[in-house]
N, CA, C and O atoms as a printed pandas DataFrame, in Angstrom:
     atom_number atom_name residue_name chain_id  residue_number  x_coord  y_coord  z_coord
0              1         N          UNK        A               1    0.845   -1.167    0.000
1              2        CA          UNK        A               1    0.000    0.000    0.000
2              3         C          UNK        A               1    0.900    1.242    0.000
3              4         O          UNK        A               1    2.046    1.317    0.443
4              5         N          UNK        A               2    0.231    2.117   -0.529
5              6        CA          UNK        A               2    1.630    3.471   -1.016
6              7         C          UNK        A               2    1.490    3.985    0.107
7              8         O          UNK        A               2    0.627    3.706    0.940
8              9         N          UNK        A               3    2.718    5.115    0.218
9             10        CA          UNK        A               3    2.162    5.911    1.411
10            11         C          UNK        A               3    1.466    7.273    1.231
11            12         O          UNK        A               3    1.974    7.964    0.348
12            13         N          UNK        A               4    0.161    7.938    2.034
13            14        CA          UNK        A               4   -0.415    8.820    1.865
14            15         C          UNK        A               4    0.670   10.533    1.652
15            16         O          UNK        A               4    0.589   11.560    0.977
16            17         N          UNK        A               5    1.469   10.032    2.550
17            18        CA          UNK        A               5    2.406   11.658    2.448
18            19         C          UNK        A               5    3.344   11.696    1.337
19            20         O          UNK        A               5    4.095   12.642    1.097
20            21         N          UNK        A               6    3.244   10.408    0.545
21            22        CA          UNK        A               6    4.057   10.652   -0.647
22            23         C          UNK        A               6    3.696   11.175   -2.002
23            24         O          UNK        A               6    4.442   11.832   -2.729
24            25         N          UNK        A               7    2.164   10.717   -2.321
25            26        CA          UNK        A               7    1.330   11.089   -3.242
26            27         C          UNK        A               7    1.483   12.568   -3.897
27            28         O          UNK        A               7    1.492   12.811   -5.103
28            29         N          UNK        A               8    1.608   13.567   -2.762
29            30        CA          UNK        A               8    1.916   15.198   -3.119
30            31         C          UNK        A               8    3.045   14.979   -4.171
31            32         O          UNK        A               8    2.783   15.215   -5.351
32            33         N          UNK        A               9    4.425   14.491   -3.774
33            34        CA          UNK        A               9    5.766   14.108   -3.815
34            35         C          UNK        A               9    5.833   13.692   -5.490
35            36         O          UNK        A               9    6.509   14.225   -6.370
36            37         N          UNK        A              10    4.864   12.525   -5.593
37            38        CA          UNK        A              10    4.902   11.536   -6.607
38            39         C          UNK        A              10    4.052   12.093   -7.903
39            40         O          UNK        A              10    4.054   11.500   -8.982
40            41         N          UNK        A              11    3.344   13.280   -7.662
41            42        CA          UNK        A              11    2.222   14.365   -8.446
42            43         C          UNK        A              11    3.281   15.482   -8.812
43            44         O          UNK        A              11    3.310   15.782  -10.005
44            45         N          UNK        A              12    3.917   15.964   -8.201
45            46        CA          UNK        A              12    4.958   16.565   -8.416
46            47         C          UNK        A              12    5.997   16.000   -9.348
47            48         O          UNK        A              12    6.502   16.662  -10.254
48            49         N          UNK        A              13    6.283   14.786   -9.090
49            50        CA          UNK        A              13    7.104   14.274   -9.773
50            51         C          UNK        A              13    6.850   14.020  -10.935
51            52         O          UNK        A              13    7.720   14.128  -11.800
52            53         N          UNK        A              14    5.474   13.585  -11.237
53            54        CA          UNK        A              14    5.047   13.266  -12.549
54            55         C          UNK        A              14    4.720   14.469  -13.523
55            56         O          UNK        A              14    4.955   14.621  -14.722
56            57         N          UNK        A              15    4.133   15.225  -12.640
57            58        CA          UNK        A              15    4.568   16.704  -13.626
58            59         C          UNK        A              15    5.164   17.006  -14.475
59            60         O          UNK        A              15    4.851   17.219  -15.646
60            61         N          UNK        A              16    6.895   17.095  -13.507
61            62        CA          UNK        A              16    7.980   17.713  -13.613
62            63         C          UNK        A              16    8.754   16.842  -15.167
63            64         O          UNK        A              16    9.544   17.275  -16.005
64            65         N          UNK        A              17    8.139   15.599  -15.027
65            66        CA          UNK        A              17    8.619   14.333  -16.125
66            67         C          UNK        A              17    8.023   14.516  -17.662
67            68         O          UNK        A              17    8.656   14.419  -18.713
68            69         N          UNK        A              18    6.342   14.866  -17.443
69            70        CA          UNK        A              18    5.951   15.244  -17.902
70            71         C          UNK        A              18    6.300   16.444  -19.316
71            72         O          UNK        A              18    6.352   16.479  -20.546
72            73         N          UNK        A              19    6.526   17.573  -17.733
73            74        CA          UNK        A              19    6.948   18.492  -18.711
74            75         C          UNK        A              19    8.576   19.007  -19.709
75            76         O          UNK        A              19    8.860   20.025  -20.339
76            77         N          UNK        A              20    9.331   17.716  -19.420
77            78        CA          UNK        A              20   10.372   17.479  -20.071
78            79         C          UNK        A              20   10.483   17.426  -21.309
79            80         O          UNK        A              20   11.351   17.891  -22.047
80            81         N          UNK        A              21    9.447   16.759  -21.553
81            82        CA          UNK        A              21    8.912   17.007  -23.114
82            83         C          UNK        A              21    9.160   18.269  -23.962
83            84         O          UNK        A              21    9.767   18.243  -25.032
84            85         N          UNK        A              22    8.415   19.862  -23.149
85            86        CA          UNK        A              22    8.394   20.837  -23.597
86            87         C          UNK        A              22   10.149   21.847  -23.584
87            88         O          UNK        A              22   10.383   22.920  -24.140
88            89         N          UNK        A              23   11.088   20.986  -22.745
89            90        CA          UNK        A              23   12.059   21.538  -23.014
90            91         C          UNK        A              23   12.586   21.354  -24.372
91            92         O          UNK        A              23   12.433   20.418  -25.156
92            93         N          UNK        A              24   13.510   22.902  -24.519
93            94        CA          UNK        A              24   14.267   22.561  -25.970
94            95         C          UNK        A              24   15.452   22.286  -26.151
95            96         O          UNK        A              24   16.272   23.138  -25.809
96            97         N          UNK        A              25   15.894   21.119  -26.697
97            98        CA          UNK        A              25   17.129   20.701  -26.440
98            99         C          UNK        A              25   18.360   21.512  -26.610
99           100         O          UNK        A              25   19.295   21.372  -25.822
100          101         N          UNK        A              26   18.413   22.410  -27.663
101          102        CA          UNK        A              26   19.361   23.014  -28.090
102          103         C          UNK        A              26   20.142   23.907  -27.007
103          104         O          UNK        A              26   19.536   24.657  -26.242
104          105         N          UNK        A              27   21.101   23.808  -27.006
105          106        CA          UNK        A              27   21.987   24.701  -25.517
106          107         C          UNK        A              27   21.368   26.190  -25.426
107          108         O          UNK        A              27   20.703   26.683  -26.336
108          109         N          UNK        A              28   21.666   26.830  -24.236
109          110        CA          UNK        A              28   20.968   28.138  -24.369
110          111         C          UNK        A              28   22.506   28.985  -25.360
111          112         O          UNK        A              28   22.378   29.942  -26.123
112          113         N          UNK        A              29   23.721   28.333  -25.056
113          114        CA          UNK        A              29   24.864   28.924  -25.654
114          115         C          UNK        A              29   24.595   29.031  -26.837
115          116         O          UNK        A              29   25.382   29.878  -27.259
116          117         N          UNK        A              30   23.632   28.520  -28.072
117          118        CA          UNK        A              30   23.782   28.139  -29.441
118          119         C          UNK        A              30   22.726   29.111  -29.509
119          120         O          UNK        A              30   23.291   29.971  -30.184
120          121         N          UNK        A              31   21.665   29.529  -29.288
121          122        CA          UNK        A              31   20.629   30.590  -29.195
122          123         C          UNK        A              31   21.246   32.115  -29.341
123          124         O          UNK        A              31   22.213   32.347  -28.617
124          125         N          UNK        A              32   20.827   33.091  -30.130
125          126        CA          UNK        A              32   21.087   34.167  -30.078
126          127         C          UNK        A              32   20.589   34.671  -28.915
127          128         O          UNK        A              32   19.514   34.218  -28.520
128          129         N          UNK        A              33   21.248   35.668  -28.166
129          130        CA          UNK        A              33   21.226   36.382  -27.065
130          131         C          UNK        A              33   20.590   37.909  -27.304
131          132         O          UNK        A              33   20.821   38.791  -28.131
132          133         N          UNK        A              34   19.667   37.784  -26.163
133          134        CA          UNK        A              34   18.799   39.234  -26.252
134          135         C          UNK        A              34   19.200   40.206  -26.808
135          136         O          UNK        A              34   20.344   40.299  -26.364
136          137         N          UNK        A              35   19.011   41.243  -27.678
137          138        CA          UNK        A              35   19.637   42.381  -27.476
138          139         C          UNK        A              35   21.133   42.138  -28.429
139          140         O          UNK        A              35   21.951   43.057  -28.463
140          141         N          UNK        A              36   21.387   40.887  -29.152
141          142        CA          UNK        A              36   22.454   40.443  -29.486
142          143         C          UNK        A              36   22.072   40.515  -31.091
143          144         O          UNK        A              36   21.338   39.687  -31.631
144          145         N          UNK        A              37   22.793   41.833  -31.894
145          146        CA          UNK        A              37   21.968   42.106  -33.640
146          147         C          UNK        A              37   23.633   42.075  -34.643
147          148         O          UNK        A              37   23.736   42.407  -35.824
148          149         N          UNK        A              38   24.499   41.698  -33.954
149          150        CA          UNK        A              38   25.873   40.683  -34.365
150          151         C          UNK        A              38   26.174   39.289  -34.469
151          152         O          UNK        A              38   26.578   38.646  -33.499
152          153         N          UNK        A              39   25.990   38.781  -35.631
153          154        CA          UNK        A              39   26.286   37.275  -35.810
154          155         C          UNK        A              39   27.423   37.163  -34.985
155          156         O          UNK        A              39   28.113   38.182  -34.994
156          157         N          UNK        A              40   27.785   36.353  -34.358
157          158        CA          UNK        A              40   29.330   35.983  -33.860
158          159         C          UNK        A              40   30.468   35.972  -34.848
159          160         O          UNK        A              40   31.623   36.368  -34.693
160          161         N          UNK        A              41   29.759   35.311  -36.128
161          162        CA          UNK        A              41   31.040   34.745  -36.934
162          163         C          UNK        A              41   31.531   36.010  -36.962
163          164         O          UNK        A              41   32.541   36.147  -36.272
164          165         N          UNK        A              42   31.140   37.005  -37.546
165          166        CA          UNK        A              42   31.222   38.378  -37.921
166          167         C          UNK        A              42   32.163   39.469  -36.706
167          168         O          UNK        A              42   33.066   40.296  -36.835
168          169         N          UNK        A              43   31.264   38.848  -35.374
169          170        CA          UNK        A              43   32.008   39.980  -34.440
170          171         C          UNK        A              43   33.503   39.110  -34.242
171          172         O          UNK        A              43   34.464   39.572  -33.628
172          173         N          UNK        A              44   33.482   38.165  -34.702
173          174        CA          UNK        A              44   35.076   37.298  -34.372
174          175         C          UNK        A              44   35.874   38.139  -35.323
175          176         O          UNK        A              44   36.998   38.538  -35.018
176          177         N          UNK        A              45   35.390   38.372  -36.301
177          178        CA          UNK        A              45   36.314   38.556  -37.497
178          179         C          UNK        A              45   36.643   40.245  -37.051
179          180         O          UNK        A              45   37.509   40.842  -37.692
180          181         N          UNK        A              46   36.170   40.697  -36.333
181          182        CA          UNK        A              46   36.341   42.333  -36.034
182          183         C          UNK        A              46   36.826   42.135  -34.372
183          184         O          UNK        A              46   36.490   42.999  -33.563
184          185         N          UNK        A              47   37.467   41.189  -34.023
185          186        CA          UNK        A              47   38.130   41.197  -32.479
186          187         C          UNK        A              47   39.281   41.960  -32.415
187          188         O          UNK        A              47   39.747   41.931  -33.553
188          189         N          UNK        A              48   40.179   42.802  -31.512
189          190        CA          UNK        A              48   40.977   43.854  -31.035
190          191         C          UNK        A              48   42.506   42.365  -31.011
191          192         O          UNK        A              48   42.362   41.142  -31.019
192          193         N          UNK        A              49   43.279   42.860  -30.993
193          194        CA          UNK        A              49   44.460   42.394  -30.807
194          195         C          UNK        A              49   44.554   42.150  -29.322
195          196         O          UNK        A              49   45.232   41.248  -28.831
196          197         N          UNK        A              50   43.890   42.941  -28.698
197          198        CA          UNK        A              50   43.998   42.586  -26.974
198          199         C          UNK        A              50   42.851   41.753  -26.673
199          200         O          UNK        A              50   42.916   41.154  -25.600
200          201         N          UNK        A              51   41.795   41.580  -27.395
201          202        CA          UNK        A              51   40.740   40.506  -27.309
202          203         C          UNK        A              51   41.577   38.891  -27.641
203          204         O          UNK        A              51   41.756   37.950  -26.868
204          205         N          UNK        A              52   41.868   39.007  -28.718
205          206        CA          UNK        A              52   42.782   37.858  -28.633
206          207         C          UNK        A              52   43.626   37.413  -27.794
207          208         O          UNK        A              52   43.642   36.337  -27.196
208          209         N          UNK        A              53   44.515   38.508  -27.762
209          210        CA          UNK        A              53   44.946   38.420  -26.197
210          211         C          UNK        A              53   44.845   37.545  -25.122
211          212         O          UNK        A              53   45.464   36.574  -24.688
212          213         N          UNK        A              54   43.717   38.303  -24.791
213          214        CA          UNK        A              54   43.013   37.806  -23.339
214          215         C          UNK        A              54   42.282   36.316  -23.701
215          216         O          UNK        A              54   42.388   35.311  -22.998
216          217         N          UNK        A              55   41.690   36.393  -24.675
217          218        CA          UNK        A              55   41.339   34.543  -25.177
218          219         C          UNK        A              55   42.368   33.709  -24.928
219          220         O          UNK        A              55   42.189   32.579  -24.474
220          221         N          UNK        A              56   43.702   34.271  -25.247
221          222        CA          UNK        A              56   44.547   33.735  -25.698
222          223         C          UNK        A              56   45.476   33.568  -24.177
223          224         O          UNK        A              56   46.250   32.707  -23.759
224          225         N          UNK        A              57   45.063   34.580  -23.747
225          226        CA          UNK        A              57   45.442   34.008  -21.874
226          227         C          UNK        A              57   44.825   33.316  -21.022
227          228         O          UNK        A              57   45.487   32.599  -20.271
228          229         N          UNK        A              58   43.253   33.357  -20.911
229          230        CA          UNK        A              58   42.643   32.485  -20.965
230          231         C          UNK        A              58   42.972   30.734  -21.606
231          232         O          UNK        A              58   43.200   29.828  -20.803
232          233         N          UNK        A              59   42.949   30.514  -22.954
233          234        CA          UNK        A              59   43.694   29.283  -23.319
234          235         C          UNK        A              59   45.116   28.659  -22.696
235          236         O          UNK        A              59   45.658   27.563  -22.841
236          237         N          UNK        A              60   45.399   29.613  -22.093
237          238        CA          UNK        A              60   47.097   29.546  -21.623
238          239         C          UNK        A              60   46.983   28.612  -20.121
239          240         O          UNK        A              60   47.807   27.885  -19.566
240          241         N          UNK        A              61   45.474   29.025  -19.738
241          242        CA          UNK        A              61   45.339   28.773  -17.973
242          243         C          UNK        A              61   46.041   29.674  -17.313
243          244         O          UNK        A              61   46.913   29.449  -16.474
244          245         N          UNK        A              62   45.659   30.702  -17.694
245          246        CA          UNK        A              62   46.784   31.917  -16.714
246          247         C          UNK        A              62   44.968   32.409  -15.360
247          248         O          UNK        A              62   43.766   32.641  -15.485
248          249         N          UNK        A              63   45.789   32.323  -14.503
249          250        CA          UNK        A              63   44.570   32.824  -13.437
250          251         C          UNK        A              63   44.106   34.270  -13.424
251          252         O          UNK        A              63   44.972   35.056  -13.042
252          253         N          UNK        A              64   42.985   34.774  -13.741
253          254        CA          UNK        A              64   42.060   35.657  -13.618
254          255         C          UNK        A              64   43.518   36.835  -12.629
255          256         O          UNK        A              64   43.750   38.015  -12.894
256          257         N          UNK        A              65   44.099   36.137  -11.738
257          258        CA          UNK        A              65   44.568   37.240  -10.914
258          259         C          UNK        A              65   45.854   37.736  -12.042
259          260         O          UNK        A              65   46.032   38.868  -12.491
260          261         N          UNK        A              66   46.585   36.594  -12.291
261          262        CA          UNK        A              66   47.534   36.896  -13.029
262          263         C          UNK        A              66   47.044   37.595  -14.699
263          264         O          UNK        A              66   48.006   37.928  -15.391
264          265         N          UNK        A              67   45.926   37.765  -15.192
265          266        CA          UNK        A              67   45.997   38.126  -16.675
266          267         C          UNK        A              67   45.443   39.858  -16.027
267          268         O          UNK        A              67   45.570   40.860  -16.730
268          269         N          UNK        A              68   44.935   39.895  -14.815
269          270        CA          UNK        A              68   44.196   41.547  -14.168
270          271         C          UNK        A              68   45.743   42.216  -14.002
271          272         O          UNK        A              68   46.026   43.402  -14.171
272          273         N          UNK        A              69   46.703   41.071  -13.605
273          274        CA          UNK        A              69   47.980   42.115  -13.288
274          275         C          UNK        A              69   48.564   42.440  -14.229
275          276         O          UNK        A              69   48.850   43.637  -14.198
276          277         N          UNK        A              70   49.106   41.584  -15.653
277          278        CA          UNK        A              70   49.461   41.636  -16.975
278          279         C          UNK        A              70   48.940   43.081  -17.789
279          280         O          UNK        A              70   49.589   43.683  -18.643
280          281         N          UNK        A              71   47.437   43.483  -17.208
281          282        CA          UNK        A              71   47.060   44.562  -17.788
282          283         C          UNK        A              71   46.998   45.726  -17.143
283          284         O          UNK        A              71   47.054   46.830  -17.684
284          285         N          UNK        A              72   46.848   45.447  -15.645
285          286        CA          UNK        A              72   47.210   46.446  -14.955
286          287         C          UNK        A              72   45.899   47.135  -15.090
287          288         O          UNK        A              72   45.621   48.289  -15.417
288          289         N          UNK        A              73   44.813   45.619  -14.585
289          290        CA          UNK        A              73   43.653   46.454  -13.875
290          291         C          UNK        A              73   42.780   45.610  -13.052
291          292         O          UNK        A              73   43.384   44.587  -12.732
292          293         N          UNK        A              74   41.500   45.658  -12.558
293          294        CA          UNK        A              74   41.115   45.056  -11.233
294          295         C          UNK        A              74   40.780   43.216  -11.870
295          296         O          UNK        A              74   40.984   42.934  -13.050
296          297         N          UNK        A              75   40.434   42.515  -11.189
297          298        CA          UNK        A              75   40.184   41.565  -11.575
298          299         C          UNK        A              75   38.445   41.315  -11.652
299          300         O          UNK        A              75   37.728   40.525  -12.265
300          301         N          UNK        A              76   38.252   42.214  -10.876
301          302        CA          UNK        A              76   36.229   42.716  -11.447
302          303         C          UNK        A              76   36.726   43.160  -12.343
303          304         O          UNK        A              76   36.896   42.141  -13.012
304          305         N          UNK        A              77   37.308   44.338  -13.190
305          306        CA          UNK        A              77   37.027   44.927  -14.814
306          307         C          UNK        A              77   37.347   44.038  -15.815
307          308         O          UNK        A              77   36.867   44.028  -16.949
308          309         N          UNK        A              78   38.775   42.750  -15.027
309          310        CA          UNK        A              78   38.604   41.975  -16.279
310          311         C          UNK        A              78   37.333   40.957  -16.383
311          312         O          UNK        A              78   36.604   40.948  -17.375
312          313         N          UNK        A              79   37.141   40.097  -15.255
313          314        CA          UNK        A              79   35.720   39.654  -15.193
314          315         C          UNK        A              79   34.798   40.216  -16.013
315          316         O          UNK        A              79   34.186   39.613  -16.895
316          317         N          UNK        A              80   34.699   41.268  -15.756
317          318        CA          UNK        A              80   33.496   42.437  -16.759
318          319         C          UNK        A              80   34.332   42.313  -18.562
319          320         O          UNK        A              80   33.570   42.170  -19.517
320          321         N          UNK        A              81   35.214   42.356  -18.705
321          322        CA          UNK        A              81   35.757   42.681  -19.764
322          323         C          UNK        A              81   35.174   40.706  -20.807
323          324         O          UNK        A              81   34.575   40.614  -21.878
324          325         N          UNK        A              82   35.635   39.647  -19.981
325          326        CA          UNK        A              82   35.571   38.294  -20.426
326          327         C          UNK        A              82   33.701   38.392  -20.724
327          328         O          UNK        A              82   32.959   37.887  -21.567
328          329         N          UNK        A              83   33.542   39.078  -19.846
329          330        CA          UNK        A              83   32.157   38.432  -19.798
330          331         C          UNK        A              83   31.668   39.090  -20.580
331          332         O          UNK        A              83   30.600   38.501  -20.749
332          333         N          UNK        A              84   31.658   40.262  -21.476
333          334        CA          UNK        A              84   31.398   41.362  -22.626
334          335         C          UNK        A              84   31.922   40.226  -23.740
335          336         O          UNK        A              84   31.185   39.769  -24.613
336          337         N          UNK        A              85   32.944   39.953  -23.606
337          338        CA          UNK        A              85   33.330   39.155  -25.009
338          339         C          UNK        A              85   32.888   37.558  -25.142
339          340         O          UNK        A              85   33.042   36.779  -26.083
340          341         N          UNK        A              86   32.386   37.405  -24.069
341          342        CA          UNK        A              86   31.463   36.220  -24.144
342          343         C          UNK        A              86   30.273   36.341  -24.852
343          344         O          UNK        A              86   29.686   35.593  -25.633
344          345         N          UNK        A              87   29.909   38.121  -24.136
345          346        CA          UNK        A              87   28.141   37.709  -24.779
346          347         C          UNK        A              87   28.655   38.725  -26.563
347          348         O          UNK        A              87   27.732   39.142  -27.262
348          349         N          UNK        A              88   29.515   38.859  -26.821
349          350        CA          UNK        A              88   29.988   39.241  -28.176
350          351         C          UNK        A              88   30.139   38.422  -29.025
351          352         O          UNK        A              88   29.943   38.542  -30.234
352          353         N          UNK        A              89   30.600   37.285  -28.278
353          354        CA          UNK        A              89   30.737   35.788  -29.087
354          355         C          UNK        A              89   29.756   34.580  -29.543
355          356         O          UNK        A              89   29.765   33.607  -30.297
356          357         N          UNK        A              90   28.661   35.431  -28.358
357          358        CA          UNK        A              90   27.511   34.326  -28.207
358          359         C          UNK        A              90   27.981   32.926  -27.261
359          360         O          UNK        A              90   27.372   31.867  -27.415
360          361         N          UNK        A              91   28.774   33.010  -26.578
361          362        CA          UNK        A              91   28.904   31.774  -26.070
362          363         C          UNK        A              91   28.523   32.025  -24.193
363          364         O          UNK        A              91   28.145   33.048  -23.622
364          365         N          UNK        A              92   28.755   30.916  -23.744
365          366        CA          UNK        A              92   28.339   30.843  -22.220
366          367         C          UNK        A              92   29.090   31.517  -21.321
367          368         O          UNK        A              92   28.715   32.511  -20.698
368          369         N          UNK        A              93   30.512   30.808  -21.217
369          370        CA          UNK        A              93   31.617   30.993  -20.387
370          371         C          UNK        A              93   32.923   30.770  -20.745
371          372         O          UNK        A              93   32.748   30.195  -21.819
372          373         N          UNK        A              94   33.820   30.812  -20.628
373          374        CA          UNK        A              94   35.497   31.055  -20.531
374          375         C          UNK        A              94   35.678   29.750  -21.830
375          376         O          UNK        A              94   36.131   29.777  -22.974
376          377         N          UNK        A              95   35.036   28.603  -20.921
377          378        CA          UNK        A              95   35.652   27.167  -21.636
378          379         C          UNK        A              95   34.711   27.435  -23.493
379          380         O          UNK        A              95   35.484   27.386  -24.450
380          381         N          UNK        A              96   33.518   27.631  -23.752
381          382        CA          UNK        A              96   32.926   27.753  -24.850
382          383         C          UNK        A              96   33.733   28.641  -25.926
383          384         O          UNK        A              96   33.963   28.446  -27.120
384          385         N          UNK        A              97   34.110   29.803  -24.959
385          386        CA          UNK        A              97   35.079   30.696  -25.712
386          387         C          UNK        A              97   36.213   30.301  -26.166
387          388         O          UNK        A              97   36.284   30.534  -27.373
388          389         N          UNK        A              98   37.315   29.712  -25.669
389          390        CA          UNK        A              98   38.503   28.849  -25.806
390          391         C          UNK        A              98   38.073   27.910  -26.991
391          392         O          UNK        A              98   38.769   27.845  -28.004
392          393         N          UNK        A              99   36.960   27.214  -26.855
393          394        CA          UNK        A              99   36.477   26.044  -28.355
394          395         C          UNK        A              99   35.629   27.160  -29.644
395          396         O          UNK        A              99   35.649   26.980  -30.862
396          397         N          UNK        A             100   35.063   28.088  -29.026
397          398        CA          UNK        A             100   34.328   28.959  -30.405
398          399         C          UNK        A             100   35.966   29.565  -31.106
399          400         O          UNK        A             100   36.117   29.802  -32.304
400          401         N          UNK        A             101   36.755   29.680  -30.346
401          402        CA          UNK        A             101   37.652   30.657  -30.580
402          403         C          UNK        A             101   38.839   29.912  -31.599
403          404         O          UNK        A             101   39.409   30.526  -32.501
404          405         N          UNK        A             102   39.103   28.366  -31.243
405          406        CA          UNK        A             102   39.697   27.730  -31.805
406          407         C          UNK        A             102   39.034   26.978  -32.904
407          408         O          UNK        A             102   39.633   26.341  -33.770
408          409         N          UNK        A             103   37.790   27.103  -32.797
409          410        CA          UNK        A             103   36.971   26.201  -34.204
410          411         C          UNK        A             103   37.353   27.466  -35.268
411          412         O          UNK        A             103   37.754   27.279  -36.416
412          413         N          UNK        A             104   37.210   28.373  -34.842
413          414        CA          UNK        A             104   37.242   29.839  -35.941
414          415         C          UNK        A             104   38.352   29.847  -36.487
415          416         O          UNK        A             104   38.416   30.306  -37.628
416          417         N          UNK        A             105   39.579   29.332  -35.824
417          418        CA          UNK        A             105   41.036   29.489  -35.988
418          419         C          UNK        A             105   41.233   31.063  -35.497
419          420         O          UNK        A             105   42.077   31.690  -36.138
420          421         N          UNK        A             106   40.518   31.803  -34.385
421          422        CA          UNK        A             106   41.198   33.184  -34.018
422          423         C          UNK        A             106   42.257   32.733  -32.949
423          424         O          UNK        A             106   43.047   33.497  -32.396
424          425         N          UNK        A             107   42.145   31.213  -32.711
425          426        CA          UNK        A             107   43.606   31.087  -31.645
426          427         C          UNK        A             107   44.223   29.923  -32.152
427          428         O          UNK        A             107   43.616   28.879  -32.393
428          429         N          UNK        A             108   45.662   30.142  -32.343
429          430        CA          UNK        A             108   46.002   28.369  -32.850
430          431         C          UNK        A             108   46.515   27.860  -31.571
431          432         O          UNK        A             108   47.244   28.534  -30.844
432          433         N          UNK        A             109   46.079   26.507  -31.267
433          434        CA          UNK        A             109   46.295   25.619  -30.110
434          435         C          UNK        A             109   47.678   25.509  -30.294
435          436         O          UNK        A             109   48.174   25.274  -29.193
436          437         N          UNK        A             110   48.672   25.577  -31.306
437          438        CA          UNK        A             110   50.324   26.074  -30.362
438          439         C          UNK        A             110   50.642   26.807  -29.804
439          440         O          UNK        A             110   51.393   26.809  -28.828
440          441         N          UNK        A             111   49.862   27.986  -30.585
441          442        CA          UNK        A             111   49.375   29.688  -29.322
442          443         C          UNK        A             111   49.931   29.398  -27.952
443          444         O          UNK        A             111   50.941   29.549  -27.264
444          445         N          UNK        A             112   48.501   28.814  -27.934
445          446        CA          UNK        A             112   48.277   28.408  -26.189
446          447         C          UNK        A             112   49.435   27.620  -25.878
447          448         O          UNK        A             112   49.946   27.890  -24.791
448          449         N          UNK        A             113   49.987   26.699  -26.566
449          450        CA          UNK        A             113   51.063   26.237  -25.963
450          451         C          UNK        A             113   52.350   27.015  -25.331
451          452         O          UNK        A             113   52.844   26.929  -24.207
452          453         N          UNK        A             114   52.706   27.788  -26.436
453          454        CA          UNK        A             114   53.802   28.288  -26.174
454          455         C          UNK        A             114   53.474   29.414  -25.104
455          456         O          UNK        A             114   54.337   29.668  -24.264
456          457         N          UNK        A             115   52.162   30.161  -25.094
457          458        CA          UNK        A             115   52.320   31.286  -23.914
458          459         C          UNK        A             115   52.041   30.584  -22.524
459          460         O          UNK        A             115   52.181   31.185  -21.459
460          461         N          UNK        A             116   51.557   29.012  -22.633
461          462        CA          UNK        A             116   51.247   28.574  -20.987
462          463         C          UNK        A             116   52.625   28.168  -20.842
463          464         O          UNK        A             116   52.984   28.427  -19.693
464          465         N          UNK        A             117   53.863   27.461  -21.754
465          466        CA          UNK        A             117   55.007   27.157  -21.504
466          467         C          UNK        A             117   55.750   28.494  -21.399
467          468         O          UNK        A             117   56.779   28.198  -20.791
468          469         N          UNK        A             118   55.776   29.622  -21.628
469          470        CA          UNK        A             118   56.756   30.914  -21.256
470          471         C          UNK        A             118   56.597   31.380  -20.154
471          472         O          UNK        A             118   57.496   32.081  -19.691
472          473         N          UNK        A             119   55.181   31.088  -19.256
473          474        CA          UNK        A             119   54.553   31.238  -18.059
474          475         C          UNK        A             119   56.057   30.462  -16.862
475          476         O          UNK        A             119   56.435   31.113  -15.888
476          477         N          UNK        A             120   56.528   29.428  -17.117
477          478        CA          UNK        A             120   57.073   28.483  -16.291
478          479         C          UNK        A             120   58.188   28.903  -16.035
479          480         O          UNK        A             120   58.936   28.260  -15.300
């Protein structure tokens, strides 16, 4: 016999299963972003030499503290700065950027090699 205090639990649950259905699979990263009237491919092809840069320190694994000192500013403005060229790129976060950035070829993966090995 079921138990009575689970029923709420198990109505809930079936809902929630339910409405799985109506999700859309596609990542929210692959979706154009509000307010976003720049294809990516396009804003890649118009990136700053210091945008690369910073992708390109980023790819390196250089820490947020160390790429704020490199430029000689807070590590909130670069935060603010990654996260502008994220939603420029259309992508999510740091790691999406590093793979949008290298599918494009705006970074070549020896890049990254050689600036995480000059780091040492």
């Amino acid at each position: 016999m079921a138990n009575p205090a689970l029923s709420p639990v198990i109505a809930r649950a079936t809902t929630q299963i339910e409405s799985l259905d109506s999700i859309d699979p596609e990542p929210a990263s692959k979706k154009p972003r509000a307010g976003h009237s720049v294809d990516p491919e396009t804003a890649a092809k118009g990136l700053t030499t210091e945008a690369k840069s910073l992708i390109a320190s980023i790819a390196a694994g250089e820490s947020h503290e160390e790429m704020a000192a490199a430029r000689a500013i807070s590590e909130q403005a670069l935060a603010s700065e990654i996260a502008q060229l994220c939603r420029k790129m259309s992508v999510a976060n740091e790691f999406e950027l590093i793979l949008f950035s290298l599918a494009k070829h705006l970074l070549d993966a020896a890049e990254t090699h050689t600036e995480a090995g000059s780091q040492a």
